[in-house]
C-alpha positions in Angstrom: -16.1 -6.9 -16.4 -15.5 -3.8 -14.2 -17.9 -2.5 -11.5 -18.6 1.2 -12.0 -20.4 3.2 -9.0 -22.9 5.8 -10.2 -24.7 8.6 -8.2 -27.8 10.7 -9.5 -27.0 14.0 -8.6 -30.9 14.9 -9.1 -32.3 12.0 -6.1 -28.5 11.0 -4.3 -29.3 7.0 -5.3 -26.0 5.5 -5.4 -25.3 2.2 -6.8 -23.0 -0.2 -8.8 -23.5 -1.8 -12.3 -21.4 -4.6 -14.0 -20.5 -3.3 -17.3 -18.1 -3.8 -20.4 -15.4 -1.5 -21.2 -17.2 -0.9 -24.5 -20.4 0.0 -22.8 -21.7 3.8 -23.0 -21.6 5.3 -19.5 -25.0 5.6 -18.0 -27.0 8.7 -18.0 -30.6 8.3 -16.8 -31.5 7.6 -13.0 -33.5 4.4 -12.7 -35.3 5.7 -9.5 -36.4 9.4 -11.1 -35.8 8.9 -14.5 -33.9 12.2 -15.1 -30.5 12.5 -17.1 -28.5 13.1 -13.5 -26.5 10.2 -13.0 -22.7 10.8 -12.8 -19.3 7.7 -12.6 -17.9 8.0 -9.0 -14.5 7.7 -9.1 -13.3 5.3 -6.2 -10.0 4.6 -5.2 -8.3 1.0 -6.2 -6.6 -1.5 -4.1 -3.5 -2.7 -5.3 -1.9 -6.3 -4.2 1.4 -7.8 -5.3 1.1 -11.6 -4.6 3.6 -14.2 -5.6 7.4 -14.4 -5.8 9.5 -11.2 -7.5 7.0 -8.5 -6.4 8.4 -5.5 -3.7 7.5 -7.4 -0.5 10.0 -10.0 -0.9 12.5 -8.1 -2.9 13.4 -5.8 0.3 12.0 -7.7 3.3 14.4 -9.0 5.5 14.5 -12.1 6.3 12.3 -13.3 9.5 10.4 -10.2 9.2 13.8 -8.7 11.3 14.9 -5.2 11.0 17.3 -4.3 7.7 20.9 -2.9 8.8 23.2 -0.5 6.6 26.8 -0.8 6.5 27.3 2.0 8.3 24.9 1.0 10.8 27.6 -2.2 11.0 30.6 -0.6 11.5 29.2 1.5 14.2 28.2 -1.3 15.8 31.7 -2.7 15.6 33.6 0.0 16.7 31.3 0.2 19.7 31.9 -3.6 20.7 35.6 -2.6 20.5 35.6 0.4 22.6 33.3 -1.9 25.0 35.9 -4.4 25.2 38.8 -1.7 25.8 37.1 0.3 28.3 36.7 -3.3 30.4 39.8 -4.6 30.0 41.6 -1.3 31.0 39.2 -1.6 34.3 39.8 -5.2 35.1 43.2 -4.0 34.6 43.2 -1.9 37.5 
């Protein structure tokens, strides 16, 4: 059963009741007794567990850094101008 937060906008009492789905919303304060309250609308957390959910479907593995294949062949042709550029010094 969900937890539903109500606040009585006669007194400001805020608090949380268990109910059903089916359940009628609630409409009278239990500290002042007037037809006040009103559902406060809270914000969800949402948690993928398990195998097949977002977190392991694009994690990398190790928890390192993904790399692009651009990202690749830069690095390649950056090693090869590396090596060039000390061979033609050595050279001299």
């Amino acid at each position: 059963m969900p937890v539903y937060t109500y606040r009585c906008e006669n007194c400001g009492i805020q608090f949380e009741k268990h109910q059903a789905f089916t359940d009628n919303p609630l409409k009278t304060c239990p500290e002042c007794r007037k037809k006040a309250l009103k559902k406060v609308i809270t914000p969800t957390k949402i948690i993928f567990k398990g195998s097949g959910f977002y977190a392991t479907d694009h994690k990398s593995p190790s928890g390192a850094t993904s790399t692009t294949k651009a990202e690749k062949t830069e690095s390649k042709s950056e090693t090869k101008v590396e090596k060039k550029t000390a061979s033609e010094s050595s050279a001299e």
